[in-house]
C-alpha positions as CSV (number, residue, x, y, z in Angstrom):
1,X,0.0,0.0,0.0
2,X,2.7,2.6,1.1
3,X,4.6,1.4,-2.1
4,X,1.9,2.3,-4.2
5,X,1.3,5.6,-2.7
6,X,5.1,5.9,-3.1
7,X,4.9,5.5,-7.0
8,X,1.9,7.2,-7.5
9,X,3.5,10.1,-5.8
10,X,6.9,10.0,-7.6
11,X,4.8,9.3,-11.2
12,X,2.7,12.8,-10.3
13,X,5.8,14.6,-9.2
14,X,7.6,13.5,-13.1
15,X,5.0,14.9,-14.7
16,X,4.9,18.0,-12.7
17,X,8.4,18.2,-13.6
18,X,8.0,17.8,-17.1
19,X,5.5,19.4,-17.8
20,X,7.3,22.7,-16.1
21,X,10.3,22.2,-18.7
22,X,8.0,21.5,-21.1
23,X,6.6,25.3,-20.2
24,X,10.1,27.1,-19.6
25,X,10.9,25.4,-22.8
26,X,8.2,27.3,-24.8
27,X,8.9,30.3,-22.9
28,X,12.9,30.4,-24.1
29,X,11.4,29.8,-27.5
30,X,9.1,32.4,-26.7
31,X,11.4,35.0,-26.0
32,X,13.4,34.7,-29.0
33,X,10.8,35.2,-31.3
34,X,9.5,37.9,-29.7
35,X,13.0,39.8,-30.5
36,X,13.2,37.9,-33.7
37,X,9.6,39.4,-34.7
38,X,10.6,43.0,-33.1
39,X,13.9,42.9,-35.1
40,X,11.9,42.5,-38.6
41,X,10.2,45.8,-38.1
42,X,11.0,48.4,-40.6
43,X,10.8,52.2,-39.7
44,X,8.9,53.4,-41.9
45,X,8.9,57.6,-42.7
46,X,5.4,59.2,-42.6
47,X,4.0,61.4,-45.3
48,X,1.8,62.6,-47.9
49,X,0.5,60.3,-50.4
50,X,-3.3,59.4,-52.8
51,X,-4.1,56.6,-51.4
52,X,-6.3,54.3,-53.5
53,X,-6.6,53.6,-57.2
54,X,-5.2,56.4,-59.7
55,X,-7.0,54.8,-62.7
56,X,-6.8,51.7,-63.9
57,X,-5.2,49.8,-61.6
58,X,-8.4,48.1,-60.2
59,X,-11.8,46.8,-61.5
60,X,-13.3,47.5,-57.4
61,X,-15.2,50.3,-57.0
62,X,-14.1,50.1,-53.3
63,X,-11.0,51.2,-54.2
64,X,-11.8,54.7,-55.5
65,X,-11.5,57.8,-55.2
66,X,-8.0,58.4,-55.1
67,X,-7.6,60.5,-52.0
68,X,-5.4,62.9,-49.9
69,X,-3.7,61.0,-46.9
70,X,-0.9,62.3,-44.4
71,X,0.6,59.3,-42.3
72,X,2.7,59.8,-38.8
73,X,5.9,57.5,-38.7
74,X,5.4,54.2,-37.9
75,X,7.2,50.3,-38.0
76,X,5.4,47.4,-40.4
77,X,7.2,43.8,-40.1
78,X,8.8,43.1,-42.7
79,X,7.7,39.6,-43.4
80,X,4.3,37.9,-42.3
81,X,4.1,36.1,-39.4
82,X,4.0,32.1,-39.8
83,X,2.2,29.1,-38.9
84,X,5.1,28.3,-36.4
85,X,5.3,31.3,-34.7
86,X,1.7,31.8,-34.3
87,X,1.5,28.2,-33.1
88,X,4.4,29.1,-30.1
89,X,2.0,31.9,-29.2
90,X,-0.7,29.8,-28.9
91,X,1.7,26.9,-26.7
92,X,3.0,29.5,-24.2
93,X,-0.6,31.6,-24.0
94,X,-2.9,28.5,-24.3
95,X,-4.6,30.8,-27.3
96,X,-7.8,29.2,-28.7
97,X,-8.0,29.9,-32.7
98,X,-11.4,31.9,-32.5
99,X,-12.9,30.1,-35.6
100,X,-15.1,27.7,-35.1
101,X,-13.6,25.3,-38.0
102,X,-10.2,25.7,-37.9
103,X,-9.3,22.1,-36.8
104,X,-11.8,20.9,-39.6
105,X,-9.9,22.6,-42.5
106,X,-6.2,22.6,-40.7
107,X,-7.2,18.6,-41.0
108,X,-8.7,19.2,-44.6
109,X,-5.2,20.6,-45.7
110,X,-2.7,20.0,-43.3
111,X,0.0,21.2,-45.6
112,X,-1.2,24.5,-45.5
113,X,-0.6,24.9,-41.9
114,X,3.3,23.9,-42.1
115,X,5.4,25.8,-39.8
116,X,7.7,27.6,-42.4
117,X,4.3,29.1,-44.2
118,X,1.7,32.4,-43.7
119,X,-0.7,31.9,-40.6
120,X,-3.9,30.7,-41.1
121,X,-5.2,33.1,-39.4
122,X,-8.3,34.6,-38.6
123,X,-8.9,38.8,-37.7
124,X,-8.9,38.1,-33.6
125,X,-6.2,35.6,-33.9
126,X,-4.0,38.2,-36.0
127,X,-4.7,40.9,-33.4
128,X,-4.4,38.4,-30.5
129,X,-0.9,37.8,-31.6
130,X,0.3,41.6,-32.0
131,X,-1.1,42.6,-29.3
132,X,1.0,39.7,-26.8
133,X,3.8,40.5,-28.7
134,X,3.3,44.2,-27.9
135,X,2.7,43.3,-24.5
136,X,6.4,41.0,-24.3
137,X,8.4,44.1,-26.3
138,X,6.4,47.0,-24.4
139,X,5.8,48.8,-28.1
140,X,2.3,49.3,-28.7
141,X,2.2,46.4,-31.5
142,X,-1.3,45.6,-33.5
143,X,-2.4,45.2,-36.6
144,X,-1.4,48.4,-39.2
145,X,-4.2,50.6,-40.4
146,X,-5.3,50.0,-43.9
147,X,-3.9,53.4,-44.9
148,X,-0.3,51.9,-43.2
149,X,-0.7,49.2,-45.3
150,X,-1.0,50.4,-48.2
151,X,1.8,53.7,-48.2
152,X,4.5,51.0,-46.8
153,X,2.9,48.6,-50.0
154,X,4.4,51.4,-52.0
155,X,7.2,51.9,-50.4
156,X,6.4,55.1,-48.9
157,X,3.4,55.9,-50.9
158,X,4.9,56.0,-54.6
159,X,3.4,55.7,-57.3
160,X,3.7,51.6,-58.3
161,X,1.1,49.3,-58.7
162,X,2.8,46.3,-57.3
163,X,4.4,45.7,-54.2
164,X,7.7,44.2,-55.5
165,X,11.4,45.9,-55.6
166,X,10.6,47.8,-58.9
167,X,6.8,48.2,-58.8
168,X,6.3,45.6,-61.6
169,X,4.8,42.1,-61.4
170,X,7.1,39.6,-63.4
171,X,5.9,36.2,-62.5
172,X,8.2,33.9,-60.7
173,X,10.9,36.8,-60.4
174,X,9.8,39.5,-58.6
175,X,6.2,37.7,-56.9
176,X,4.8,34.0,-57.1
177,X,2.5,33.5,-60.8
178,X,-1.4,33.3,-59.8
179,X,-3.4,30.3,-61.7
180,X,-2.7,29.7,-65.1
181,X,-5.3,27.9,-66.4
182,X,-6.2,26.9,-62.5
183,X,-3.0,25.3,-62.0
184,X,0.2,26.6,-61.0
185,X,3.6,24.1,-60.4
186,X,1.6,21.3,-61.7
187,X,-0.7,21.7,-58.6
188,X,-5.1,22.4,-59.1
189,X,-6.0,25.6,-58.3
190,X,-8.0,24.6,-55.1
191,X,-4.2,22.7,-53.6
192,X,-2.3,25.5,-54.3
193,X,-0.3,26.9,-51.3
194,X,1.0,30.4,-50.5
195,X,4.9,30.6,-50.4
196,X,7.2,30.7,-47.6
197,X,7.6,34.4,-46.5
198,X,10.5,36.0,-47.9
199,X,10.8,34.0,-50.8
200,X,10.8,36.6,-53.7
201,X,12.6,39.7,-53.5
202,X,11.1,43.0,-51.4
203,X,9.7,46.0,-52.3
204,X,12.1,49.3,-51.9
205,X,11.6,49.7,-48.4
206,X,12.5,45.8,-47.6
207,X,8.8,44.5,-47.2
208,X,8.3,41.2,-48.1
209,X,5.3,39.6,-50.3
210,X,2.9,42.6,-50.0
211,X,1.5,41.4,-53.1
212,X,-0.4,38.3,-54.1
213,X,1.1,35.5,-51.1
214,X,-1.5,35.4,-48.6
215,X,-4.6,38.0,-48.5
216,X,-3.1,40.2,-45.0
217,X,-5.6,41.5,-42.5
218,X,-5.7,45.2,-41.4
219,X,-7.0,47.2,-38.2
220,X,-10.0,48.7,-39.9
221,X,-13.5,47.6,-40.9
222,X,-14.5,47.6,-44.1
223,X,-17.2,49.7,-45.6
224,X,-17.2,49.8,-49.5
225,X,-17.7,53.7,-49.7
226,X,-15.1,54.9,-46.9
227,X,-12.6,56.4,-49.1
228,X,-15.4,59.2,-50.0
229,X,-15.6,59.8,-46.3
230,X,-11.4,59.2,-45.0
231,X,-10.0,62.0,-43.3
232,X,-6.8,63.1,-44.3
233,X,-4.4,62.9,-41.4
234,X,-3.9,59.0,-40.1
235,X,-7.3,57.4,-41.0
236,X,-8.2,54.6,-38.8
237,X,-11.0,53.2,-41.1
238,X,-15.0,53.4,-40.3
239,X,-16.5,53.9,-36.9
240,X,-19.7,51.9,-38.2
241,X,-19.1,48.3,-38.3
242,X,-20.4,46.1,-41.2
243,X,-21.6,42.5,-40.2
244,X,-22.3,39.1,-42.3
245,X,-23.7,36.0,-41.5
246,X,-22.2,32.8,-41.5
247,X,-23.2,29.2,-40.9
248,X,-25.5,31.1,-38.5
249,X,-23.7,33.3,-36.6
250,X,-22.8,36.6,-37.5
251,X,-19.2,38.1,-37.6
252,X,-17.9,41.7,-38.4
253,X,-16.2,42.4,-41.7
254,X,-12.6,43.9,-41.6
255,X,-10.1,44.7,-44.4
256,X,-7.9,42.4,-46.1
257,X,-5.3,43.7,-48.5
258,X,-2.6,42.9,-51.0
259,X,-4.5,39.7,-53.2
260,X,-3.5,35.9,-51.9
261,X,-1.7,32.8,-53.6
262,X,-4.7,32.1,-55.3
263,X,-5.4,35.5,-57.4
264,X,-4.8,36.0,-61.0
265,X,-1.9,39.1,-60.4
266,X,-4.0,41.4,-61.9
267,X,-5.7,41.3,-58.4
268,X,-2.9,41.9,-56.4
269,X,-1.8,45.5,-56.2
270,X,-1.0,47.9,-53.6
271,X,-4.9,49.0,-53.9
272,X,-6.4,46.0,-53.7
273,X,-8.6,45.4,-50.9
274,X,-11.6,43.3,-49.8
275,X,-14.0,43.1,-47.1
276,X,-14.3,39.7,-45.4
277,X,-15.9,38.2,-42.0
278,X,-13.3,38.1,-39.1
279,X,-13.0,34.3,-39.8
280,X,-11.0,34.6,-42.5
281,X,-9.8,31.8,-44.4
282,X,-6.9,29.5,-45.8
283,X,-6.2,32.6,-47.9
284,X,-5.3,34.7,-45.1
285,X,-2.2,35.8,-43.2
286,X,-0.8,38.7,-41.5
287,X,2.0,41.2,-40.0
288,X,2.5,43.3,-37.3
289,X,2.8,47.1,-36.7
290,X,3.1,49.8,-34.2
């Protein structure tokens, strides 16, 4: 009897032990991709800029009119955050993903949710992320505003249509080819995959894959005639929030930006944007701010 109680104790008092190493383990991990994901932020000048499309460079009516913006200063990562990283948040926080079928489809497609690709990520999860990693570096990280997005897009508000190193979309050179044909590296449009961030050269300002890898989430919601309405200095998007059913529940609608892995390349430039449920999607992905 004592025996047993013996072992029984020792067994609990292992596992107590391991998991604890298990958890300081995380936490070292932790801590260096905190400073490897502060380290990737670029500085990025404020300034003038008309932001939206100039003519021509969109079919979206959401996307007009070309307006008057003035930015502050402010830092954009320059890659998007990955599967692996976002899944060492979630170990060390005990984050649950906020939509309701993300086991489903991460079981649907489980190479689309390997460690070395885009998050699969959904609006709360993206901001849930930035905001602990703000919280570890003590900047005031979150999501960057749509009008953020787009000026560091091109690289400091220029005037290029593509996000890439000279504002030009070359397939397989300076940005990953859409579908051709619904196929693209031999693989059917609905298996194709986004790319590894970093993979093609970045834009002039050394942002990575701002156009066309995975559709990125911004701060702001979405409401199709704001740019009629934006105010000039640092717009923050709509105060009025936009909402859309799905499988029953209903979810606000945020902006996504830049086109995804699965867009033709015509639909992936620096004014490209698209109002979507907070769920997101396979499509999706993200980077930090502040």
């Amino acid at each position: 009897m004592q025996i047993s109680l013996i072992r029984r104790l020792s067994l609990a008092a292992a596992v107590m032990l391991a998991t604890a190493g298990c958890s300081a383990y995380y936490e070292y991990q932790a801590k260096d991709m905190v400073e490897r994901q502060m380290d990737a932020m670029v500085f990025v000048e404020g300034g003038e800029f008309m932001m939206g499309n100039p003519g021509g460079w969109s079919v979206r009516s959401d996307t007009l009119p070309a307006h008057r913006v003035v930015l502050d200063d402010f830092h954009i990562q320059k890659y998007e955050v990955t599967q692996g990283d976002f899944e060492l948040f979630q170990a060390v926080t005990s984050y649950e993903n906020s939509h309701p079928f993300y086991d489903k489809k991460r079981d649907e497609r489980p190479e689309r949710f390997e460690s070395e690709l885009p998050a699969a990520a959904s609006w709360e999860d993206a901001m849930a992320f930035c905001q602990w990693l703000g919280d570890q570096s003590g900047e005031p990280v979150t999501l960057p505003t749509e009008a953020q997005w787009e000026y560091a897009a091109r690289a400091g508000g220029r005037m290029i249509r593509y996000a890439t190193e000279n504002g030009e979309a070359q397939e397989e050179v300076t940005m990953a080819a859409g579908p051709t044909f619904h196929a693209r590296d031999g693989r059917p449009f609905n298996e194709m995959l986004p790319n590894p961030p970093g993979t093609f050269p970045p834009n002039a300002i050394g942002l990575y894959d701002m156009s066309g890898n995975v559709a990125e989430w911004v701060r702001d919601y979405y409401r199709e005639d704001y740019y009629s309405q934006s105010p000039v200095n640092n717009p923050e998007g709509p105060e009025r929030r936009l909402r859309a059913g799905f499988e029953g529940d209903t979810y606000t609608v945020h902006v996504l930006r830049g086109g995804d892995y699965q867009d033709f390349i015509g639909n992936t430039t620096v004014t490209r944007r698209e109002g979507v449920t907070t769920l997101g999607s396979r499509r999706t992905g993200f980077r930090c701010g502040y």
